[in-house]
N, C-alpha and C positions, 0 to 999 in steps of 0.2 A: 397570426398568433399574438395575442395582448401579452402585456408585461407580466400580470399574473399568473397565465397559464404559461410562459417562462420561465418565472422564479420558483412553481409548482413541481415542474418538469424537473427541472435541479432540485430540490427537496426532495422528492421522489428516488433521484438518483441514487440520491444520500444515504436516504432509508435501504436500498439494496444494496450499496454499499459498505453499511453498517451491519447486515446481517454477516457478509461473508467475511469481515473481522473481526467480528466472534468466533466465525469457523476458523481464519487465522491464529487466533488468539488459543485456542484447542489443537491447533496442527504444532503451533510452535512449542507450547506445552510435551505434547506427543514427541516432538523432535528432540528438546532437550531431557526426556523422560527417558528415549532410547539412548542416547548419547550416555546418558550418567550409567545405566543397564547396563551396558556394552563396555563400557570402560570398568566397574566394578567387578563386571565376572571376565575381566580379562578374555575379552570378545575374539574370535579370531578376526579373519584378512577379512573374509566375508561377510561378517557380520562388518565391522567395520565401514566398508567398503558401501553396502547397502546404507547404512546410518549417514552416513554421510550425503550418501545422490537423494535419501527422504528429506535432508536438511536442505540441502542445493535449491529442492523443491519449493519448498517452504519461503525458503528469502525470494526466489524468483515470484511465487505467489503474492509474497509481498509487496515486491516491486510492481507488480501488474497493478494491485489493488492502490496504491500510492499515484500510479500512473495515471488511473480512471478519474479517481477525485481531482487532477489536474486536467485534465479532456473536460467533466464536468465544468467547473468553474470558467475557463476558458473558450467551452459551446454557448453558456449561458451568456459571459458580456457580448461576445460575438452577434450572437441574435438579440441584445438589447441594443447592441452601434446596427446593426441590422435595419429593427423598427423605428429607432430614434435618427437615421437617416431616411424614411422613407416618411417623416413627418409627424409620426408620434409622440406626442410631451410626455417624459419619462417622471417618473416618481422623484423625491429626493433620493430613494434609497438604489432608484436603479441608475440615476445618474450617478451617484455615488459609487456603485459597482465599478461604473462601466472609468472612471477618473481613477479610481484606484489600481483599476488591472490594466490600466495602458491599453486594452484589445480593440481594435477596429472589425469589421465586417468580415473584413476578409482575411481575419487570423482562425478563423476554424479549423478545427480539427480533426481527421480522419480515424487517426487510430490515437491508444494512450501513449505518452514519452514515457521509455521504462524509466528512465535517468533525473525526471524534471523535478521532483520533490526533495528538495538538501537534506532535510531535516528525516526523509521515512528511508531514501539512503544510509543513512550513515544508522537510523536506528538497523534495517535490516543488516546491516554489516556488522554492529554490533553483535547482534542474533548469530548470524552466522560464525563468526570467528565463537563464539560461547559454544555452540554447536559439535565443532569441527574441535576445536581448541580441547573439549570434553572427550570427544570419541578418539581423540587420536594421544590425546596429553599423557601425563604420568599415571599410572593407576592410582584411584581416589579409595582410599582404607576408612572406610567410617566405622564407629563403635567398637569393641572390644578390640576388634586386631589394630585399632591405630595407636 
């Protein structure tokens, strides 16, 4: 495999990783949609209870999809210390890659880390607590009755 059809491969990824946080982007809408629902008409246990495990959902969905784009990046320098070990002159941009991510040959990876992204962490936590914090908090009075 050339360096091209590497940084290809990852762009690629990209792209179907980009489609399904759109789909994220509409689930988590959908969650905090139910959540305000259910908390406004004074939801019972079970509505509640449901709202909740749809939200649980949703950050775990999003932790996977955080996870991938780290699997991603991480396949990619992996197979450039790969080919640039087996004797191929790498680009500036893939030696570049490959100095910036620290990864050797043999850091590949099998499955995505649900944990490895700080930053899409803590945004899904955020997500969730708004989530959970809405379905389960004080009931929210908008318009004439507040």
């Amino acid at each position: 495999m050339t360096e091209f059809e590497i940084l290809e491969l990852n762009s690629l990824s990209y792209i179907n990783n980009g489609m399904y946080m759109v789909a994220l982007a509409i689930l988590v809408f959908i969650a905090l949609r139910a959540a305000r629902v259910t908390n406004e008409s004074g939801g019972n246990m079970a509505a509640k209870i449901l709202t909740s495990i749809f939200g649980i959902f949703v950050a775990f969905f999003s932790l996977q999809l955080a996870g991938w784009r780290v699997l991603f990046d991480t396949n990619t320098a992996a197979r450039l210390a790969e080919i640039k070990e087996s004797g191929v002159e790498l680009s500036i941009q893939g030696q570049a890659w490959l100095q910036n991510s620290g990864i050797t040959s043999i850091d590949f990876l099998m499955d995505p880390p649900m944990f490895a992204d700080i930053p899409s962490v803590l945004l899904t936590l955020v997500i969730l607590l708004m989530i959970l914090g809405t379905t389960w908090g004080p009931t929210i009075k908008i318009g004439a009755d507040s």
